[in-house]
C-alpha positions in Angstrom: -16.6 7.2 -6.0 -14.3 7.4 -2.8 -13.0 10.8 -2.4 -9.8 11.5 -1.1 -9.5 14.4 1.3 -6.5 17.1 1.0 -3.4 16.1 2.4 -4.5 12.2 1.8 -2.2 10.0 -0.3 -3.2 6.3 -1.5 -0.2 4.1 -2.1 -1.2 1.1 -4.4 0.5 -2.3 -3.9 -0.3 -5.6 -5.5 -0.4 -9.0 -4.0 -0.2 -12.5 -5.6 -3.4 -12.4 -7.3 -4.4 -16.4 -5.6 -3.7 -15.1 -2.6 -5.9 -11.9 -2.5 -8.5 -14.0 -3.7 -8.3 -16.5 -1.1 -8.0 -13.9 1.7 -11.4 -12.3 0.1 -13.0 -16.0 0.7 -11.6 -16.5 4.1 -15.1 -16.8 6.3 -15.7 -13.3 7.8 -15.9 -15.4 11.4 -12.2 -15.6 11.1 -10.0 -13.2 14.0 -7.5 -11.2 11.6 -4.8 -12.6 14.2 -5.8 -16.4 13.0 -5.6 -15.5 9.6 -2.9 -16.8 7.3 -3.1 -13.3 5.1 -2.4 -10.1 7.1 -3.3 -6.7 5.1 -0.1 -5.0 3.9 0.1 -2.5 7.1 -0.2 -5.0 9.4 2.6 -6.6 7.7 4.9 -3.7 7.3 4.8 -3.0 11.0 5.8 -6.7 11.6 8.6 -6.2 9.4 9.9 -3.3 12.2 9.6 -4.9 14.9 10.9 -8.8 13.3 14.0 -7.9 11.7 15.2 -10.9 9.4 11.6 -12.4 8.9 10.0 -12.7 4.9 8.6 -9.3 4.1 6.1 -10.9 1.9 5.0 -13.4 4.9 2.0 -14.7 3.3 1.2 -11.8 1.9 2.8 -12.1 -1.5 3.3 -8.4 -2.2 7.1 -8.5 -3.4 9.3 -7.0 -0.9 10.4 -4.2 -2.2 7.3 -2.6 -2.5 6.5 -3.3 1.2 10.3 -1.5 1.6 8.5 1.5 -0.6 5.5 1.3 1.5 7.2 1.6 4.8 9.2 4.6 3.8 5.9 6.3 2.6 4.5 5.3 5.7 7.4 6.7 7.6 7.7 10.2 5.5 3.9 10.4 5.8 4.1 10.0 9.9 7.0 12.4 10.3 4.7 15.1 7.7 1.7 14.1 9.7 0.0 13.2 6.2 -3.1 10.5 5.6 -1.7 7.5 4.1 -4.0 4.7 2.9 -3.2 1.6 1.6 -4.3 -0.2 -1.1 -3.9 -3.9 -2.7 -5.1 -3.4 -6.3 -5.4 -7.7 -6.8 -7.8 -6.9 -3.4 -8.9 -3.3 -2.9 -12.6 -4.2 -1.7 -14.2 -0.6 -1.3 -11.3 1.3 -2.6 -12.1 -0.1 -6.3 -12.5 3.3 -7.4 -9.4 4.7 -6.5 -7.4 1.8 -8.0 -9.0 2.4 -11.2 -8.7 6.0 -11.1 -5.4 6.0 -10.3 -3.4 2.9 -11.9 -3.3 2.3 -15.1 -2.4 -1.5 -16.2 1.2 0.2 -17.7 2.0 1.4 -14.5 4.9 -0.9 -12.5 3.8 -0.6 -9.1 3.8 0.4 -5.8 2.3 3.8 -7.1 1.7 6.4 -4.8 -0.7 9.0 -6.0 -2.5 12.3 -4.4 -5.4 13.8 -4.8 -4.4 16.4 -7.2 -3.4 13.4 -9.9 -0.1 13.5 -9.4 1.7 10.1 -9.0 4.7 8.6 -8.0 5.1 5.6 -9.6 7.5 2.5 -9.7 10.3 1.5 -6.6 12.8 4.2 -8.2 10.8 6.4 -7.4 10.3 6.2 -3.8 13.9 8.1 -2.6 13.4 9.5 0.7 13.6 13.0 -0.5 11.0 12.9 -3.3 9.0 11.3 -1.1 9.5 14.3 1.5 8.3 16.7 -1.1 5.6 14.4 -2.8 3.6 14.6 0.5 4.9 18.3 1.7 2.7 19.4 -2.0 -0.3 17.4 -0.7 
């Protein structure tokens, strides 16, 4: 089981299952630049620096949970907090987590911490309870 280390936060997202599955079969000789499927942070960071493109550019994660994932992303830079990312429809070695932390009633993204607690669903993600979500990790 991955552990996750004080002051660590996983942020759960979920893709368009078909397209998690076929970036799981893309060959492994692939450069993730010629890809068609970029993992969400890649894509989030594309986002800043595009304005006016698709958020969900072949991704398929809706795009307000990519808007929720950059602000966590954001809040944990400026709180110089450990932010990982997962795809639950893809999350490869961090299969553990997903399952310890999302439940299928949950309405994603969900955010959660080490000590169990979770933010869950877009309302959630206001700048300031994001701010003291990661200040408690």
């Amino acid at each position: 089981m991955t552990a996750l280390a004080p002051g660590t936060a996983v942020l759960f997202v979920a893709s368009d299952p078909v397209l998690a599955e076929q970036r799981r079969n893309a060959p492994e000789s692939m450069s993730a630049a010629g890809r068609l499927f970029l993992p969400p942070l890649v894509a989030i960071h594309r986002i800043r620096r595009r304005p006016g493109t698709d958020p969900t550019d072949g991704l398929g994660i809706p795009a307000a949970q990519l808007l929720c994932a950059q602000r966590a992303i954001d809040t944990a830079a400026k709180l110089h907090r450990q932010l990982r990312i997962v795809d639950v429809n893809d999350p490869g070695d961090d299969a553990d987590l997903a399952g310890r932390f999302v439940t299928a009633e949950d309405v994603l993204p969900v955010l959660a911490r080490a000590d169990g607690q979770r933010l869950v669903g877009e309302e959630a993600f206001a700048p300031s309870t994001l701010r003291v979500f990661f200040e408690r990790a």
